[in-house]
PLY file of the C-alpha trace (Angstrom):
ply
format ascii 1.0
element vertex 54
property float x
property float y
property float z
element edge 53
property int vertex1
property int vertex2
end_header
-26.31 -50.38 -73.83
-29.64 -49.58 -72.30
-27.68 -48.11 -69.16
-26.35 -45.80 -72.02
-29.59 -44.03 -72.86
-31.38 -44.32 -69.39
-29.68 -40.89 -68.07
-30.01 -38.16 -71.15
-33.16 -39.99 -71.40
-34.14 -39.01 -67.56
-32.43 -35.58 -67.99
-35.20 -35.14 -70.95
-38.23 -36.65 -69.11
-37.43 -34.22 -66.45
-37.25 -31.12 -68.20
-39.84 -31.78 -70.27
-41.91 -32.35 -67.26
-40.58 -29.18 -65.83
-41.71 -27.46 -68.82
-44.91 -28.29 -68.73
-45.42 -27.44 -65.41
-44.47 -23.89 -66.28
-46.34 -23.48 -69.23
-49.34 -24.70 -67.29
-49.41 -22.76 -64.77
-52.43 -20.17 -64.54
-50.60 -17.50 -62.57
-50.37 -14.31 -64.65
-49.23 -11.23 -62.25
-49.98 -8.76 -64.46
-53.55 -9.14 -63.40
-52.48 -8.47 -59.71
-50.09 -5.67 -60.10
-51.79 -2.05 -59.06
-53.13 0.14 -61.67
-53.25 3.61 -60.32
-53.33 5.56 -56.93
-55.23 3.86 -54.14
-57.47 5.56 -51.77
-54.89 6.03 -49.37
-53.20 8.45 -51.87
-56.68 10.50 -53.24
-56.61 11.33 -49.58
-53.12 12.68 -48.97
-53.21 14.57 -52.29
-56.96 15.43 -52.56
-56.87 18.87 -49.94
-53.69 19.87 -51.91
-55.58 19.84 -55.63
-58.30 21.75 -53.89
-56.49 24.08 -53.28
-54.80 24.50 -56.37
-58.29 24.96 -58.09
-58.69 28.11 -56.06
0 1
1 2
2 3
3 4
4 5
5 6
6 7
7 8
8 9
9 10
10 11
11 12
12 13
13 14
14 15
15 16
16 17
17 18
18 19
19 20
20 21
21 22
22 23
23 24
24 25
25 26
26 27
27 28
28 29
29 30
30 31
31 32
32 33
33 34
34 35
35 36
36 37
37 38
38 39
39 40
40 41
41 42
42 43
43 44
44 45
45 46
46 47
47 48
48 49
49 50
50 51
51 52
52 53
């Protein structure tokens, strides 16, 4: 009978562990993800809105 319980039993243990895992996890990419032009791109584009201004 114990037999019985011991594998939806492990199935449980292990997502539940699985969960956890997850939901602990400190890794939040929308703190690494770019927000806005680098200064790679202010150069390219800087001469040309120079110009414009003229």
């Amino acid at each position: 009978m114990l037999s019985l319980f011991r594998q939806p039993l492990s199935f449980v243990a292990t997502k539940w562990q699985t969960l956890i895992r997850v939901a602990g996890d400190p890794y939040r990419p929308e703190l690494h993800y770019m927000r806005g032009p680098g200064p790679k791109w202010r150069a390219k584009y800087q001469a040309s809105r120079l110009n414009r201004s003229l």
